[in-house]
C-alpha positions as CSV (number, residue, x, y, z in Angstrom):
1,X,-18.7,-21.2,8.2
2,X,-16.9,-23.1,5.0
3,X,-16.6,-19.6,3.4
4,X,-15.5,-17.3,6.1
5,X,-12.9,-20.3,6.8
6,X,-12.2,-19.8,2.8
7,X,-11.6,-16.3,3.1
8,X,-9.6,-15.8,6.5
9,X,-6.9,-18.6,5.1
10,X,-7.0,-16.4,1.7
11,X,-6.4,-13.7,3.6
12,X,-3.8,-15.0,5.7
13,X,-1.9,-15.7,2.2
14,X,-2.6,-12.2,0.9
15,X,-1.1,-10.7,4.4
16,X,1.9,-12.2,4.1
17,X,2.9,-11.4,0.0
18,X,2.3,-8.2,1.1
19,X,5.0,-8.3,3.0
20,X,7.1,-9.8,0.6
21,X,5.8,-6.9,-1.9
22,X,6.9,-4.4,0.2
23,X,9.8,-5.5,1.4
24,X,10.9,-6.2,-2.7
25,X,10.1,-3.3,-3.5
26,X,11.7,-1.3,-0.5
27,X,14.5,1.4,-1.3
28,X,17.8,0.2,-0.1
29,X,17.6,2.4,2.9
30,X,14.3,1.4,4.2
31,X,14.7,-2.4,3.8
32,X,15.2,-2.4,7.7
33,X,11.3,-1.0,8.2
34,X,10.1,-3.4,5.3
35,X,11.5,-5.8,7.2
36,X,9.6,-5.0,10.3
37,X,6.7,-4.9,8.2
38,X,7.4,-8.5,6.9
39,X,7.7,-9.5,10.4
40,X,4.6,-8.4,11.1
41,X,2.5,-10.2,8.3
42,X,3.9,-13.6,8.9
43,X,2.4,-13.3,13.0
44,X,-0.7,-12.1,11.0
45,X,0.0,-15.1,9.1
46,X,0.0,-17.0,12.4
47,X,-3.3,-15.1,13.6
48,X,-5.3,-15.3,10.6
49,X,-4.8,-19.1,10.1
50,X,-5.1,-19.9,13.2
51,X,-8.5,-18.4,14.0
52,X,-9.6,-19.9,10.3
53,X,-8.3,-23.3,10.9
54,X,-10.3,-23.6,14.6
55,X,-13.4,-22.7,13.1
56,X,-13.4,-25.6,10.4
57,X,-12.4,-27.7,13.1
58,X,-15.0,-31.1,13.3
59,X,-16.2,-32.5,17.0
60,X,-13.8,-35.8,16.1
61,X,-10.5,-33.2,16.2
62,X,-8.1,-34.4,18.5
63,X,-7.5,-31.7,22.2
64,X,-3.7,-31.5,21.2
65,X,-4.6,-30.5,18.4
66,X,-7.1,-27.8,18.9
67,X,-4.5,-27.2,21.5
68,X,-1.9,-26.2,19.4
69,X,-4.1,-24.2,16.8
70,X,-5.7,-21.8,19.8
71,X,-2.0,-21.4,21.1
72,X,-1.5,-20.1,17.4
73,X,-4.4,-17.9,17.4
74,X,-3.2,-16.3,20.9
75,X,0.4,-16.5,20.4
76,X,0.9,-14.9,16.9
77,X,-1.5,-11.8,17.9
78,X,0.5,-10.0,20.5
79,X,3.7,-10.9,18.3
80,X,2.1,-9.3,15.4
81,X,1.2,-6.1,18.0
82,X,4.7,-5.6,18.5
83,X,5.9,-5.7,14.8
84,X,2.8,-3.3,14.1
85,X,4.0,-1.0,16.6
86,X,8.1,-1.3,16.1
87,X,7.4,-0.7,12.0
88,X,6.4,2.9,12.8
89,X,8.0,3.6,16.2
90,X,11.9,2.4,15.7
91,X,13.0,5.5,14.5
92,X,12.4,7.5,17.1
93,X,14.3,7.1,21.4
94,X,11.0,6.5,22.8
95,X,9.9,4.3,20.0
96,X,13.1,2.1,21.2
97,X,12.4,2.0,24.8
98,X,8.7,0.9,23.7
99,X,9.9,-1.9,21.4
100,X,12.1,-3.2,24.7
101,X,9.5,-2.6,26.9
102,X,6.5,-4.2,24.6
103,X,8.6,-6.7,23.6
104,X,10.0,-8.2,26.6
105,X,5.7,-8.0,27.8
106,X,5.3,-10.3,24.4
107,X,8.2,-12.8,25.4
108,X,6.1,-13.5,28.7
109,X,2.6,-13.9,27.0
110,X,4.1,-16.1,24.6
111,X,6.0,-18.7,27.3
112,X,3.3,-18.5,29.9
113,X,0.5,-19.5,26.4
114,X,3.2,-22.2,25.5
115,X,3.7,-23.6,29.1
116,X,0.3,-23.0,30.6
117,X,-2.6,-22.6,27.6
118,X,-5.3,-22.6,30.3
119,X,-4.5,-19.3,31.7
120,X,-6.7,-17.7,28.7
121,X,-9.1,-19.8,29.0
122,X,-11.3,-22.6,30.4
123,X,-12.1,-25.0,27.8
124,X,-13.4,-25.1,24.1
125,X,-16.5,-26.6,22.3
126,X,-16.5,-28.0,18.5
127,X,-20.1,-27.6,17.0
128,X,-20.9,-27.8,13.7
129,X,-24.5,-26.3,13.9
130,X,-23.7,-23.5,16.8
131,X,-19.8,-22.9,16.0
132,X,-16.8,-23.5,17.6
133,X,-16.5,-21.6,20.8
134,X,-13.6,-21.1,23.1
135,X,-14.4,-19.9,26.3
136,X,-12.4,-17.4,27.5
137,X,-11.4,-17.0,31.2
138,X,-12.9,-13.4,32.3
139,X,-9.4,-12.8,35.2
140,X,-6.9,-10.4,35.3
141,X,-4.4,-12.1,33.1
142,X,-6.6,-11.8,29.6
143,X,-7.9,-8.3,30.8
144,X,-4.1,-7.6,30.6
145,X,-3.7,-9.8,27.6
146,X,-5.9,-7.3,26.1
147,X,-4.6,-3.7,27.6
148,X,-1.5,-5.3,25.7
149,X,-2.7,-5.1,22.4
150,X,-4.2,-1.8,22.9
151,X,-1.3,0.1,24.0
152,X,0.6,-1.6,21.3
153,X,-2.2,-0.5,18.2
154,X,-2.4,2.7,20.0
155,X,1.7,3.1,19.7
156,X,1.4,1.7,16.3
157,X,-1.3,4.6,15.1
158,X,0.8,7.6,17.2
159,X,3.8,6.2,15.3
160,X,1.7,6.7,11.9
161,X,0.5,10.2,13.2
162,X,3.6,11.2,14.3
163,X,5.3,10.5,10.9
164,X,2.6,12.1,9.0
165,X,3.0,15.1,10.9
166,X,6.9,15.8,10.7
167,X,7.1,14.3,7.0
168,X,8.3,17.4,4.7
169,X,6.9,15.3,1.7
170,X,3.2,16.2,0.8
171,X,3.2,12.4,-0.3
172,X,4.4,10.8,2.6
173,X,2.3,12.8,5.0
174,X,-1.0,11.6,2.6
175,X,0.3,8.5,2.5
176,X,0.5,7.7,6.2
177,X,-2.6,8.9,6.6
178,X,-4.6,7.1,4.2
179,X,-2.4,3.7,6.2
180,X,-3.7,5.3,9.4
181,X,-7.0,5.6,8.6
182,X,-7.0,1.5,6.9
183,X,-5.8,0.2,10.6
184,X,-7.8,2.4,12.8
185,X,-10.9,0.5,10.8
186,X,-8.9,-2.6,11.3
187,X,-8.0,-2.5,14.8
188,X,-11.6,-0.9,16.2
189,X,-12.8,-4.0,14.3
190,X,-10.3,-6.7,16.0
191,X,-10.6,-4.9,19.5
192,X,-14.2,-5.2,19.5
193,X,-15.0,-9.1,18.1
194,X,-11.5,-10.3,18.8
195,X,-11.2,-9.3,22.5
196,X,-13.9,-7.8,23.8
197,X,-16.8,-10.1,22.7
198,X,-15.2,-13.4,23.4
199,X,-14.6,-11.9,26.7
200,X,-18.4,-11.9,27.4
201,X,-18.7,-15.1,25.6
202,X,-19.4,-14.2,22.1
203,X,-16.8,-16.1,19.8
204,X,-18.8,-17.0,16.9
205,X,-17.6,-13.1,15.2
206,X,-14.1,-13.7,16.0
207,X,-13.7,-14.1,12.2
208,X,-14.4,-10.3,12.1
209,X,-11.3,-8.8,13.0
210,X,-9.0,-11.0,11.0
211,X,-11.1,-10.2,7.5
212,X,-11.3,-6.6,8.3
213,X,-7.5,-6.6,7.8
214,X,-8.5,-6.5,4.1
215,X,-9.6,-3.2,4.7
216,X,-5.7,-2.5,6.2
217,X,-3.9,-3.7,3.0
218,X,-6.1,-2.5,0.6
219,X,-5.7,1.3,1.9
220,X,-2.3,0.5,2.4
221,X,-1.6,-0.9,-1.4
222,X,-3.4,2.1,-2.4
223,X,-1.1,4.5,-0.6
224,X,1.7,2.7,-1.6
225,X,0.6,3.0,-5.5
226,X,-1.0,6.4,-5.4
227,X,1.9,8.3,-3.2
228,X,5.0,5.5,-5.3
229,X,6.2,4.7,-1.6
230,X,7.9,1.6,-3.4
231,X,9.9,1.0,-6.6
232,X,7.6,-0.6,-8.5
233,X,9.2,-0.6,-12.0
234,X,10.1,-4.4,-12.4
235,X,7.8,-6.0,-14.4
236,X,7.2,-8.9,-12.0
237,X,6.5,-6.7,-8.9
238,X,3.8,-4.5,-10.6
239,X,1.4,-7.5,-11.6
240,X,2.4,-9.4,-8.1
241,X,1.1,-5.6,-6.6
242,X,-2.0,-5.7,-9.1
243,X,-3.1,-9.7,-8.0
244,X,-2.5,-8.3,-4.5
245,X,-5.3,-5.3,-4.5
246,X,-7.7,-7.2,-6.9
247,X,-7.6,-10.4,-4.5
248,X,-7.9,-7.8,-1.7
249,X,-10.9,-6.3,-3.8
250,X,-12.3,-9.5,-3.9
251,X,-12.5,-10.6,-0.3
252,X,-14.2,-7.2,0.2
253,X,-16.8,-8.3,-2.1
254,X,-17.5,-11.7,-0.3
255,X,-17.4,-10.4,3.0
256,X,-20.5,-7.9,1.9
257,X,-22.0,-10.9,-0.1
258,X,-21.7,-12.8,3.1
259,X,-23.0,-10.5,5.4
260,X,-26.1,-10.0,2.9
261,X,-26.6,-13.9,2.6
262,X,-26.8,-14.1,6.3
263,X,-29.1,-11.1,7.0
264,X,-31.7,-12.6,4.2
265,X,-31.6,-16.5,4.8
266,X,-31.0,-16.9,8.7
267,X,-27.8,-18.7,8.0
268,X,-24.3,-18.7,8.1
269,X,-23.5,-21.4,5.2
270,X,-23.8,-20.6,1.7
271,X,-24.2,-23.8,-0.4
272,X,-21.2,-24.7,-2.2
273,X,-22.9,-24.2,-5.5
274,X,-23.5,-20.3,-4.5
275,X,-19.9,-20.0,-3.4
276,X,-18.8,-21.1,-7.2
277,X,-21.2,-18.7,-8.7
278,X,-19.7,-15.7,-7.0
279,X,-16.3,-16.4,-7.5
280,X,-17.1,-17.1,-11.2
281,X,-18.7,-13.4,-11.5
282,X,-15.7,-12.1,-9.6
283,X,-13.7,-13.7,-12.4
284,X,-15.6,-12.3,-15.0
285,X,-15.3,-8.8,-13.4
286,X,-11.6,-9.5,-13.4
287,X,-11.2,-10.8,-17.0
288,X,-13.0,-7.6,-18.0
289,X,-11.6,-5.1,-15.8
290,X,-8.5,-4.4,-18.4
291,X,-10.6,-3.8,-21.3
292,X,-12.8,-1.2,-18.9
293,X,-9.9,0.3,-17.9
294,X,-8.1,1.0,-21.3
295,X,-11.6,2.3,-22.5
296,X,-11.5,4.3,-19.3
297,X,-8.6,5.9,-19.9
298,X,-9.1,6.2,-23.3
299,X,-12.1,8.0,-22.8
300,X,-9.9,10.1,-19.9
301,X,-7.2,10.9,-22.6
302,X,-9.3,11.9,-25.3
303,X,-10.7,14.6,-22.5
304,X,-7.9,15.5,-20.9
305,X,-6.5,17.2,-24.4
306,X,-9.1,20.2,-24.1
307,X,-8.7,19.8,-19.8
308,X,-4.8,20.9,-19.5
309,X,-5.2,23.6,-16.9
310,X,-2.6,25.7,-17.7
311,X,-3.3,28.7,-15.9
312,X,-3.8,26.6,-12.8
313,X,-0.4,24.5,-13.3
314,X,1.5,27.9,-14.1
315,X,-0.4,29.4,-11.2
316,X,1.2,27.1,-8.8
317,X,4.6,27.0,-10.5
318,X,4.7,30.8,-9.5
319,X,3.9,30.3,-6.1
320,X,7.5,28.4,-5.9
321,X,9.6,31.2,-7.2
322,X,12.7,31.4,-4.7
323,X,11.9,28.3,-3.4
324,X,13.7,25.5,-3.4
325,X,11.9,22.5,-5.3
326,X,12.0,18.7,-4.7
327,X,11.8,17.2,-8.1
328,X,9.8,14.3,-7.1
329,X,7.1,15.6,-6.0
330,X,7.4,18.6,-9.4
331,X,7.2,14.9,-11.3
332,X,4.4,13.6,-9.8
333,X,2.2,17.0,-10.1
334,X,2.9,17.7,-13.7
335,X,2.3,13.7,-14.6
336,X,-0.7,14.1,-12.6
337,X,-1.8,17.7,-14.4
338,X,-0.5,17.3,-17.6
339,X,-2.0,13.3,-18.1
340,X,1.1,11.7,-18.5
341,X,2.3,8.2,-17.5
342,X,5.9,9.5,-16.5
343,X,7.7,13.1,-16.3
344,X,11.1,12.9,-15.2
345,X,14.0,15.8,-15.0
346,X,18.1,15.2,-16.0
347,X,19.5,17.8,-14.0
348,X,23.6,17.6,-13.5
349,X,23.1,14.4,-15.5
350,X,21.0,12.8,-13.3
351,X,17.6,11.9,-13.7
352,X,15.3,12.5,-11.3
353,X,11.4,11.8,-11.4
354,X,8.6,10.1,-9.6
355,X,9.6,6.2,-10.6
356,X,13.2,5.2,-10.6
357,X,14.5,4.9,-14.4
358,X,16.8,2.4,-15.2
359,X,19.2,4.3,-16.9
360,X,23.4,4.5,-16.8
361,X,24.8,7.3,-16.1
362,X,26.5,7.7,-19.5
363,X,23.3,7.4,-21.2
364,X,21.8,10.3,-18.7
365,X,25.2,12.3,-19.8
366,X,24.4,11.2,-23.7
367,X,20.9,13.1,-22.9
368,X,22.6,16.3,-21.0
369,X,24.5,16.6,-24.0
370,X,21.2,16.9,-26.8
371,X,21.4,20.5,-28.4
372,X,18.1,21.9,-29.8
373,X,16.5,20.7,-32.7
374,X,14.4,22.6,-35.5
375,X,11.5,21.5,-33.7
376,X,11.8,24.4,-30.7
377,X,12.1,23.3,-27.3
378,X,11.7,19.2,-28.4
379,X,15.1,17.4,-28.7
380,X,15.7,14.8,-31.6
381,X,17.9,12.0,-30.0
382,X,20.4,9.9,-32.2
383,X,19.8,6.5,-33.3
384,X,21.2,4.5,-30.7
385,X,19.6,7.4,-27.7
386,X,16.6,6.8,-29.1
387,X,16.3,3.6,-29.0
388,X,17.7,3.6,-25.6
389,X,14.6,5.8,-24.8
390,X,12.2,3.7,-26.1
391,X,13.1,0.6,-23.9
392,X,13.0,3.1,-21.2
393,X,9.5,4.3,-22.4
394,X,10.1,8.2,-22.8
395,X,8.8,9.3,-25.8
396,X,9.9,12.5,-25.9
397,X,12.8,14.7,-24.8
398,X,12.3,18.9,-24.1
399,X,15.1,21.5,-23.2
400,X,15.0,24.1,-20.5
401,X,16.5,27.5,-20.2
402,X,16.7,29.6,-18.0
403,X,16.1,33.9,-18.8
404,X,19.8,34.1,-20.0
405,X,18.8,31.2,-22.2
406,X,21.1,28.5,-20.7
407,X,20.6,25.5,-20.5
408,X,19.6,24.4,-17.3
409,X,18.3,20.4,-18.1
410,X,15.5,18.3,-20.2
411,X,12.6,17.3,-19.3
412,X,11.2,13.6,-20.3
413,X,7.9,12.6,-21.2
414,X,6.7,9.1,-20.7
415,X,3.3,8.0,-22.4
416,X,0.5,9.5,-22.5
417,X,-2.3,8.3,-20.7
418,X,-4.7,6.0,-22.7
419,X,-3.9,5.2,-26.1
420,X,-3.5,8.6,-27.9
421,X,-0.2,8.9,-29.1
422,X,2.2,12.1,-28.3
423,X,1.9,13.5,-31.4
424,X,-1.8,13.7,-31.0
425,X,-1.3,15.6,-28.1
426,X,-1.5,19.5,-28.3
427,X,1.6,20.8,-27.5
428,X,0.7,24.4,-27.0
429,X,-0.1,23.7,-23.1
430,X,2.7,21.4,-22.5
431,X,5.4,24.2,-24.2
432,X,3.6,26.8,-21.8
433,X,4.6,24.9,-18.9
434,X,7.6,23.7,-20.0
435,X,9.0,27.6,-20.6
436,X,7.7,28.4,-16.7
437,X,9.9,25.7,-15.2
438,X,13.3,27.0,-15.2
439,X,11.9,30.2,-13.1
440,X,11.5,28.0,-10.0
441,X,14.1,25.4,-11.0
442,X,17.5,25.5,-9.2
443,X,20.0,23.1,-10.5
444,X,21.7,23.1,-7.7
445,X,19.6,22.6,-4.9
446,X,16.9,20.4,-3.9
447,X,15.8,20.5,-0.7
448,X,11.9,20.6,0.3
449,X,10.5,24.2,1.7
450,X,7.1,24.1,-0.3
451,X,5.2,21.1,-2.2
452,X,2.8,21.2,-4.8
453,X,0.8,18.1,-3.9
């Protein structure tokens, strides 16, 4: 068991800087529900290294002490329940009455664990060839022990559905399903060998539940990345985020190594000297996981020259006319359709896009103010503008008019993606869709009736 032990204390770690993450890189007005969500990972914290640590336990461990460590395990997962389920359920009146309810239920498991441990169970055993084993009393109070955490992951996934469903955003809704569909593995997974099993005297899978909360944060850093639920401009947050999914990536990998190791050789103990060789390759992987991806999206830029749907993007631009448009989410699908790193609108001197800019708002002003240049629709910035825009990495600055041929705001390109430069780029397509925009721009307005993504 050294390397499931390995694993559920690496996860336990990666649970809870992902709470940190997210609760860094939070907007100002959701740093209440990061919060929650930070609340939640350290109980996981709790959970996850409290199941590890028993398991590692030797026969020579003193009873306080495993004790204390299965009081962890048993106290930190119903606390962890209720943060789960207050994260996506404050919001809303019966969401409150829940998180009273559910959490006045979770003060009571927690005192009677702390002052009575035995009502869970009967006794525990510390084997190094059959595993530890805690044996779990099969009475009322663990059957409702366990209804607990059901209702609570059941709340917690309605919250998710619920949110998804009345979200006006195209990204949000995506987004909290993609989360949904990471903890409904997760918590089928923990109900199963984390409850049920032990309850008929199975505890050597316990380990399951806890690792399949990989699968959890890796859907959910994907969501958060793919959808930009979180300001991730700052330099420091953006490669915490990326050691985040690759170590995520990389428990993922063990676990199916383990599972493969055990299914071939009859055994639950990979030698050390096995353990060290994958880690090594995962290394390697990493080390050359940059270089694949810049000749990935090399290889995707050079492409996505000739692969500028125009028609499509215009197509859809139409579809909007009349409507009012949320500027976002127009970002996000043009940087998506038009291979850009960043596309970002000033509008009323503002900018507005799918990443937060840091940018003043005299410098915004400074870019409302750019006339046309002799180069058509593309604005030539001054000196100190430029430069300004270069920090900011936007490349290049476009006007848009409207039929009367005012001015109605620029448009800002980030870089391309890969390494082709913007002049390399053909600028027939881009100019298209530029000239559509104003038609279902208002500069006025942006509320969400229709979304392109």
């Amino acid at each position: 068991m050294q390397l499931i032990t390995l694993l559920l204390i690496i996860v336990a770690i990666l649970t809870l800087l992902s709470g940190v993450a997210v609760f860094s890189g939070a907007h100002k007005g959701e740093k209440g529900q990061a919060f929650l969500f930070l609340f939640t990972t350290i109980a996981a914290l709790g959970w996850a290294i409290g199941v590890g640590t028993f398991l590692s336990l030797t026969e020579d461990t003193p009873a306080e002490t495993t004790r204390a460590i299965i009081a962890t395990t048993y106290i930190s997962a119903p606390i962890m329940c209720w943060g789960l389920m207050a994260y996506t359920c404050h919001k809303y009146m019966i969401g409150k009455v829940g998180m009273v309810v559910l959490g006045a239920i979770c003060a009571v498991f927690v005192w009677l664990i702390l002052t009575n441990p035995s009502l869970l169970y009967s006794g525990w055993s510390l084997d190094r060839i059959s595993g530890n084993t805690v044996y779990i009393r099969q009475d009322a109070f663990y059957v409702v022990y366990g209804i607990y955490h059901f209702i609570a992951v059941i709340l917690y996934m309605l919250g998710l559905w619920y949110a998804a469903r009345k979200a006006k955003a195209t990204r949000i809704k995506k987004a909290n399903l993609v989360v949904l569909a990471g903890f409904t593995v997760t918590g089928a997974l923990a109900l199963v060998f984390d409850f049920l099993l032990p309850y008929f005297g199975k505890y050597d899978t316990i380990w399951v539940g806890v690792l399949a909360m990989s699968v959890a944060w890796i859907l959910y850093y994907y969501a958060i990345l793919r959808y930009r639920l979180l300001d991730l401009s700052s330099r420091w947050l953006k490669g915490f985020s990326r050691f985040i999914v690759m170590s995520l990536a990389a428990i993922v990998y063990l676990v199916i190594f383990f599972s493969i190791f055990v299914a071939l050789f009859k055994t639950a103990t990979p030698s050390t000297e096995v353990i060290l060789l994958n880690v090594l390759m995962i290394v390697a992987v990493l080390l050359l996981f940059p270089a694949l991806n810049e000749l990935s999206a090399f290889v995707g830029s050079l492409a996505a020259m000739d692969e500028v749907d125009v028609a499509y993007i215009v197509k859809r631009l139409t579809a909007l006319v009349g409507d009012n448009v949320d500027l976002t989410e127009l970002s996000a699908f043009l940087s998506d359709h038009l291979h850009f790193q960043y596309i970002g609108f000033v509008m009323n001197d503002k900018v507005r896009g799918v990443k937060q800019l840091r940018i003043t708002q005299e410098t915004a002003t400074e870019i409302a103010k750019l006339r046309k240049s002799s180069a058509g629709i593309w604005l030539e910035p001054g000196t100190g503008l430029a430069e300004t825009l270069k920090k900011l990495d936007i490349v290049a600055v476009a006007e848009m008019r409207d039929g009367k041929g005012k001015v109605i705001g620029q448009i800002l390109f980030g870089r391309p993606n890969g390494r082709i430069s913007f002049e390399s780029r053909d600028l027939v397509p881009i100019e298209i869709v530029i000239q559509a925009l104003p038609m279902v721009i208002e500069s006025d307005k942006y509320r969400i009736k229709k979304h392109l993504i």
